[in-house]
Every structure is written in C-alpha cells, then in structure tokens.
N, CA and C atoms as a LAMMPS dump frame, in Angstrom:
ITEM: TIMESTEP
0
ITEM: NUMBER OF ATOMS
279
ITEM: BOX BOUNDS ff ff ff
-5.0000000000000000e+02 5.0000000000000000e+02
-5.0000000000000000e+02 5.0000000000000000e+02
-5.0000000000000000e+02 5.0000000000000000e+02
ITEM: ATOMS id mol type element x y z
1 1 1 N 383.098 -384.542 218.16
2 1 2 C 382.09 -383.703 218.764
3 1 3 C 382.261 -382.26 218.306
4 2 1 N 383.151 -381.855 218.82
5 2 2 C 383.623 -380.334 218.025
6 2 3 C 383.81 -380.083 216.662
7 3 1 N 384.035 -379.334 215.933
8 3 2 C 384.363 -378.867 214.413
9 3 3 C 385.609 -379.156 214.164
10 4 1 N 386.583 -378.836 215.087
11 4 2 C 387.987 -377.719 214.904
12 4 3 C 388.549 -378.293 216.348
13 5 1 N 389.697 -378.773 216.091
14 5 2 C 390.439 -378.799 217.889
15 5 3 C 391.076 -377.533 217.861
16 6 1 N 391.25 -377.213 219.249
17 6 2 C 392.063 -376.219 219.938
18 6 3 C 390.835 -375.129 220.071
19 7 1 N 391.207 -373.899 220.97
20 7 2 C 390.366 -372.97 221.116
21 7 3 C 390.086 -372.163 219.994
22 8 1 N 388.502 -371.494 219.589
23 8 2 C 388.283 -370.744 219.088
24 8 3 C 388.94 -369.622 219.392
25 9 1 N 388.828 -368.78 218.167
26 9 2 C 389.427 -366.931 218.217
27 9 3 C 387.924 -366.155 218.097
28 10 1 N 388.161 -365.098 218.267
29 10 2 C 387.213 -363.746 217.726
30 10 3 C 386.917 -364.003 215.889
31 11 1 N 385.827 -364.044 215.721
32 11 2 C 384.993 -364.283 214.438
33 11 3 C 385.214 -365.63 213.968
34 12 1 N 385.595 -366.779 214.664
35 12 2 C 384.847 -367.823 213.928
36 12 3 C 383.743 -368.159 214.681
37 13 1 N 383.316 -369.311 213.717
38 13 2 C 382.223 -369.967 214.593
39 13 3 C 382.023 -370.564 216.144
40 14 1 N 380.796 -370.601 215.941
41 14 2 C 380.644 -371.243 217.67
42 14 3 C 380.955 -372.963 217.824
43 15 1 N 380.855 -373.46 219.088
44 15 2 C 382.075 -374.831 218.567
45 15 3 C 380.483 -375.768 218.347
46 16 1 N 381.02 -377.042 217.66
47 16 2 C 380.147 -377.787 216.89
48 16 3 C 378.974 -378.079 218.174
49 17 1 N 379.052 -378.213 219.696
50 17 2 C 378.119 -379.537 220.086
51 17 3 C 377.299 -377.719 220.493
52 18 1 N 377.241 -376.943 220.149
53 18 2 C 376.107 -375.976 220.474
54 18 3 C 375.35 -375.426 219.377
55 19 1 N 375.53 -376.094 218.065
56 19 2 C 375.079 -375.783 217.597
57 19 3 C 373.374 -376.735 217.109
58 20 1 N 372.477 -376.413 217.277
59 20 2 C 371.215 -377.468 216.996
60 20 3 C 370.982 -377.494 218.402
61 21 1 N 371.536 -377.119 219.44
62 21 2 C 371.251 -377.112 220.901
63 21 3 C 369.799 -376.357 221.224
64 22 1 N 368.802 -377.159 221.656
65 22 2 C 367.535 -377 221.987
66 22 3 C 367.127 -376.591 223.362
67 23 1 N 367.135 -375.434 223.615
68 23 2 C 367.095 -375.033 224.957
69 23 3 C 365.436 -374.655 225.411
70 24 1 N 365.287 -375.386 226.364
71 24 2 C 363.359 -375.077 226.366
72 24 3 C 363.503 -375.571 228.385
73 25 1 N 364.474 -375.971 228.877
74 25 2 C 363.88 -376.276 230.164
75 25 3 C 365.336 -375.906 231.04
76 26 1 N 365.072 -375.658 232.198
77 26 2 C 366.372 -375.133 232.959
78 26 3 C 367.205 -376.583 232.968
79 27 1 N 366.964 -377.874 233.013
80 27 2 C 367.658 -378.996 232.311
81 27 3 C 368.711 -378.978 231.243
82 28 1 N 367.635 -378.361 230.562
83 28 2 C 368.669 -378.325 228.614
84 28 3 C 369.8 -377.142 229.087
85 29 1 N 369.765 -376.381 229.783
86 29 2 C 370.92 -375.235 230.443
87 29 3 C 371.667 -375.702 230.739
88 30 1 N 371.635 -376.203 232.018
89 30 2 C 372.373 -377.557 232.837
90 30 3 C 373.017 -378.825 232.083
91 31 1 N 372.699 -379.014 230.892
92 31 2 C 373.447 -379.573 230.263
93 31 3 C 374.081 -378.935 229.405
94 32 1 N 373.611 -378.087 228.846
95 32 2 C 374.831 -377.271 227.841
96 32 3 C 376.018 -376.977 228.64
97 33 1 N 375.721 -375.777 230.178
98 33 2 C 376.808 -375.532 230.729
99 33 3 C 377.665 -376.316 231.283
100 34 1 N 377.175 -377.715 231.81
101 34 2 C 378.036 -378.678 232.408
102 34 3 C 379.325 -379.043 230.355
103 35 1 N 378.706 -379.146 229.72
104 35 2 C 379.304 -379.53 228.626
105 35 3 C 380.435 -378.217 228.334
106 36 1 N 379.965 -377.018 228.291
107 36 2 C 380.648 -375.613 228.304
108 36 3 C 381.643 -376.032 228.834
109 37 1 N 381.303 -375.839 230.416
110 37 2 C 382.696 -375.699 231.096
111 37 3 C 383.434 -376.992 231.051
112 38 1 N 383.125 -378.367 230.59
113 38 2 C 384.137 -379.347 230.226
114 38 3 C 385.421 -378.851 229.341
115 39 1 N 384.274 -378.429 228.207
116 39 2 C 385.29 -378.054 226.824
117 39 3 C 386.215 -376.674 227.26
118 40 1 N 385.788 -375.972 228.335
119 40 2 C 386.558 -374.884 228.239
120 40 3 C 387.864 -375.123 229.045
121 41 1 N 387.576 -376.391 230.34
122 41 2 C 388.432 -376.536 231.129
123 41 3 C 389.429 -377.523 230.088
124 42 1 N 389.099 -377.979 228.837
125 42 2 C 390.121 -379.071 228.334
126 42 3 C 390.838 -377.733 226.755
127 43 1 N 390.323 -376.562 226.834
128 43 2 C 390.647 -375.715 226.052
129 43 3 C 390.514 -375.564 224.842
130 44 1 N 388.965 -376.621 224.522
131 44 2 C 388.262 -376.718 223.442
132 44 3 C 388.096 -375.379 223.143
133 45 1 N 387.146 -374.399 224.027
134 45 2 C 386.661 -373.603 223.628
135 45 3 C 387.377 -372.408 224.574
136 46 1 N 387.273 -371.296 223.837
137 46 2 C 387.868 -370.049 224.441
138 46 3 C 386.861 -369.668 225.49
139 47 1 N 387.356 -369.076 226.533
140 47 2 C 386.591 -368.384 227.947
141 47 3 C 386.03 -367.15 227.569
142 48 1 N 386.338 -366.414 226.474
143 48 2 C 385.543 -365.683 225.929
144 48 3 C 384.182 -366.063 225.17
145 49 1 N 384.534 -367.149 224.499
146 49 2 C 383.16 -367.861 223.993
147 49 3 C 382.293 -368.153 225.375
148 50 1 N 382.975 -368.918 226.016
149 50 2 C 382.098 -369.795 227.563
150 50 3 C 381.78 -368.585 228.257
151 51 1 N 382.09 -367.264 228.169
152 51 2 C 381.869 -366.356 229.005
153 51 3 C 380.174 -365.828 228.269
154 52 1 N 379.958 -365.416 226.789
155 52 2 C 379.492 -365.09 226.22
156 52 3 C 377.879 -366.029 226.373
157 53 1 N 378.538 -367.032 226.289
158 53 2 C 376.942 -368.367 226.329
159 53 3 C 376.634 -368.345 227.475
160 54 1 N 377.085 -368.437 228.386
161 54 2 C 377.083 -368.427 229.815
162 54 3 C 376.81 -367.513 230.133
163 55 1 N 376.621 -366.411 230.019
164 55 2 C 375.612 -364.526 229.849
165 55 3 C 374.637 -365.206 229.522
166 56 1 N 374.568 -365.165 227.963
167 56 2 C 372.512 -365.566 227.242
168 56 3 C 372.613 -366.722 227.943
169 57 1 N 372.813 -367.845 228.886
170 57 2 C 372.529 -368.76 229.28
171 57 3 C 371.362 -368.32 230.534
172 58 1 N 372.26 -367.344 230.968
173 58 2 C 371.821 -366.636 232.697
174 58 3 C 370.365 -365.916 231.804
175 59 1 N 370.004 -364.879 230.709
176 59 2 C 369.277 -364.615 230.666
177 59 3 C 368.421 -365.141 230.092
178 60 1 N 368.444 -366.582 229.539
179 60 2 C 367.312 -367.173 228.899
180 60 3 C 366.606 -367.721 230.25
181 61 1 N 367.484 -368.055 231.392
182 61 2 C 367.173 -368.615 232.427
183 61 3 C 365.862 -367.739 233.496
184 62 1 N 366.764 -366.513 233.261
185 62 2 C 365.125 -365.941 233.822
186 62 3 C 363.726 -365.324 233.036
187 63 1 N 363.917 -365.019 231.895
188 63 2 C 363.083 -365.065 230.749
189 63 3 C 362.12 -366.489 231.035
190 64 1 N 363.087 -368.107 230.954
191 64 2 C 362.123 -368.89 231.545
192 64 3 C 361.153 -368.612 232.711
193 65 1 N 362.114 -368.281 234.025
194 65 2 C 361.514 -368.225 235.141
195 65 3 C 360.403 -367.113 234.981
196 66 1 N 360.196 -366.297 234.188
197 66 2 C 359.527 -365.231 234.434
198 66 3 C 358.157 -366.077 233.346
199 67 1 N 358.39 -366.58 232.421
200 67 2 C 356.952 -367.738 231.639
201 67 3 C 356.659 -368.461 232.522
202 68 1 N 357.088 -369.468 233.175
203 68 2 C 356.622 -370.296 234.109
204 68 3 C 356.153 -369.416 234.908
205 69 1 N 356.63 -368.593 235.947
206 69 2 C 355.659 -367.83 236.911
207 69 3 C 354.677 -367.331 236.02
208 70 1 N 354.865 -366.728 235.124
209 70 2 C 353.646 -365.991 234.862
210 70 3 C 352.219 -367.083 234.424
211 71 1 N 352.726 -368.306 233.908
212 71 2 C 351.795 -369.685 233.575
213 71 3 C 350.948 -370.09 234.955
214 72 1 N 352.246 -369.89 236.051
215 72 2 C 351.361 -370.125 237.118
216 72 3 C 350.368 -369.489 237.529
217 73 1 N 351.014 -368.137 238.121
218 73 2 C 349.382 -367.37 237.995
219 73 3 C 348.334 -367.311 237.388
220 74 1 N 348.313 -367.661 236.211
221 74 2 C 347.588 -367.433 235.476
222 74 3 C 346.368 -369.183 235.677
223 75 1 N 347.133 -369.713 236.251
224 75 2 C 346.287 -370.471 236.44
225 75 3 C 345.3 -370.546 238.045
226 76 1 N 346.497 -370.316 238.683
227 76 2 C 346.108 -369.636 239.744
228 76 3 C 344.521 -369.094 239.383
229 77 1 N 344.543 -367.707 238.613
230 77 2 C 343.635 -366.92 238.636
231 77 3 C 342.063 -367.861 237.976
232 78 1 N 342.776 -369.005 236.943
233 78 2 C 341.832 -369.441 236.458
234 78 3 C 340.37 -369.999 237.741
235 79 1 N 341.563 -370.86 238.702
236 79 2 C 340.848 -371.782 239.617
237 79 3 C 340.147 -371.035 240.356
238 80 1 N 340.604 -369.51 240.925
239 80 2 C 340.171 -368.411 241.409
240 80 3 C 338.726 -367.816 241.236
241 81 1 N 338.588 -367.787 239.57
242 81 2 C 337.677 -367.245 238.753
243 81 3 C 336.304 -368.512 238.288
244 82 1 N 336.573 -369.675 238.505
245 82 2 C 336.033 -370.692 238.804
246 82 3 C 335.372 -370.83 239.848
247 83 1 N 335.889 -370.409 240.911
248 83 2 C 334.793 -371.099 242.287
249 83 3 C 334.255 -370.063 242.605
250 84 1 N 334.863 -368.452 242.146
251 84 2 C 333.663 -367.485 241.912
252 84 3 C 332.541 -367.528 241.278
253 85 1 N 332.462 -368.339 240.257
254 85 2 C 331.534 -368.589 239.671
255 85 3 C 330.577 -369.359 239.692
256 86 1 N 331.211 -370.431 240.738
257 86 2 C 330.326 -371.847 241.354
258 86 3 C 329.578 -371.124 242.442
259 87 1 N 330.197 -370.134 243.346
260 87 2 C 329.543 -369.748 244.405
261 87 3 C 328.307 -368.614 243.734
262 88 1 N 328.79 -368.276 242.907
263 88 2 C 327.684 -366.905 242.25
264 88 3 C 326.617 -367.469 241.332
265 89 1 N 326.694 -368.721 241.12
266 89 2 C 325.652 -369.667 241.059
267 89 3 C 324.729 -370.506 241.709
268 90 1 N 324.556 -370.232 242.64
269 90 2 C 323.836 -370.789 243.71
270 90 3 C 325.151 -371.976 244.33
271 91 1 N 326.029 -372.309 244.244
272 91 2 C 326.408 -373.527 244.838
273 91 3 C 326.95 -372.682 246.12
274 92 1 N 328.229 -373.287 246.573
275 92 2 C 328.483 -373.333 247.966
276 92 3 C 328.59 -371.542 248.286
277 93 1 N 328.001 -371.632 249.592
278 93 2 C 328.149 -370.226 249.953
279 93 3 C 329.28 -370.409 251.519
C-alpha cells in the first residue's frame, strides 16, 4: 500500500495510498482520514505529514460545505422565482 516503510521525513514524498486520492464528498474525507490516522498510529506516516493533510482536509471540508449551501439556495431561489411567476400569470392568487 505505501511506497517506503517506516515514517516519512521533511521533503520526501507524500505516502503512496494518498496519492490519486479523489476527494469530491465529505465521505472521500472520512475515508482518507480514517486511513491517515491508521498509518500514523502504526508509524507509517509522520504526525507532521497527518497533521498537514488533516489541515487541507478541515479546509476542503468547508469550501465543500460552503458549494453545497450555496447549490442549495440557489435552488431554493429557483422554486421561489417560479411560483412568482405562476402567480404573476394569472394562476393561483
């Protein structure tokens, strides 16, 4: 699974199972970090690395949360802007 046993140092690479890692849903997070902190607790990977992913982990996480809310509203506004338009058409008053 990994590249390299034992912990990474400062300037090598990142360890093999994060790399090609496809992050698109608070799921794919949840599995990287459950995998993170395996490898870090068996001393695959350095706590400086797990500290580092686990930062951009936290901020991809609300970057998501902030697309999804904003998807919502936006639909929100659609359905909004819709029955304004049904009513400003003669339909239901």
């Amino acid at each position: 699974m990994l590249t390299r046993a034992g912990p990474l140092h400062r300037g090598e690479c990142w360890p093999g199972f994060l790399h090609g890692s496809k992050l698109k849903t608070t799921a794919d997070v949840l599995t990287l970090l459950g995998r993170l902190i395996g490898h870090t607790l068996t001393g695959e990977v350095d706590p400086k690395i797990a500290t580092s992913v686990g930062y951009l982990a936290g901020i991809f996480l609300k970057v998501l949360e902030q697309v999804e809310l904003g998807e919502r509203v936006e639909a929100i506004e659609r359905i909004i802007l819709e029955r304004k338009l049904i009513h400003t058409k003669g339909g239901v008053r």
